[in-house]
C-alpha positions, 0 to 999 in steps of 0.5 A, a space after each residue: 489732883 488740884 494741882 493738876 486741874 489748876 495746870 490744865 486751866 491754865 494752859 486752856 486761859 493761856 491757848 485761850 489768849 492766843 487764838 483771841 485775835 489783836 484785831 477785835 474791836 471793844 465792842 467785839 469784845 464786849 460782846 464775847 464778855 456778853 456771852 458769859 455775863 449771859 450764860 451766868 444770869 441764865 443759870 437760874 433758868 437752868 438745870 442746876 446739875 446742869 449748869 451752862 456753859 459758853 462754848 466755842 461752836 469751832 474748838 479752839 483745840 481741834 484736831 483738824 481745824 482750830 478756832 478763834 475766840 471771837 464773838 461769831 464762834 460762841 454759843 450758850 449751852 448747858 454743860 451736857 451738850 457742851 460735853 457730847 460734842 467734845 472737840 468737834 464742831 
């Protein structure tokens, strides 16, 4: 079913771009590279069936309410967490 994967990913990349907003400044960018520079150098700290993640605190697909990919809407966490909290905030 990787094809199905792959459509998947692309459309959550395309979303992702969209709700990113032309307004950023580059170091407001930097800092959401930051985020997953981070969560990768961190790995080793972490549970290696649970790997870390970069999470959008408000879901960039809500059901009431979506979010923005911006700097101030994301937060670090290991892939369970990330997981139990599913599309809510």
């Amino acid at each position: 079913h990787a094809d199905k994967l792959n459509a998947k990913n692309s459309l959550r990349r395309a979303h992702k771009l969209k709700c990113t907003p032309k307004w950023l400044t580059k170091e407001q960018l930097d800092e959401i590279q930051w985020y997953y520079t981070t969560a990768k150098e961190l790995q080793w700290l972490s549970d290696p069936t649970d790997p870390l993640e970069v999470d959008h605190i408000i879901p960039l697909q809500g059901e009431n309410v979506s979010g923005l990919h911006v700097p101030w809407n994301l937060q670090i966490l290991p892939m369970s967490l990330n997981r139990i909290k599913g599309n809510k905030p």
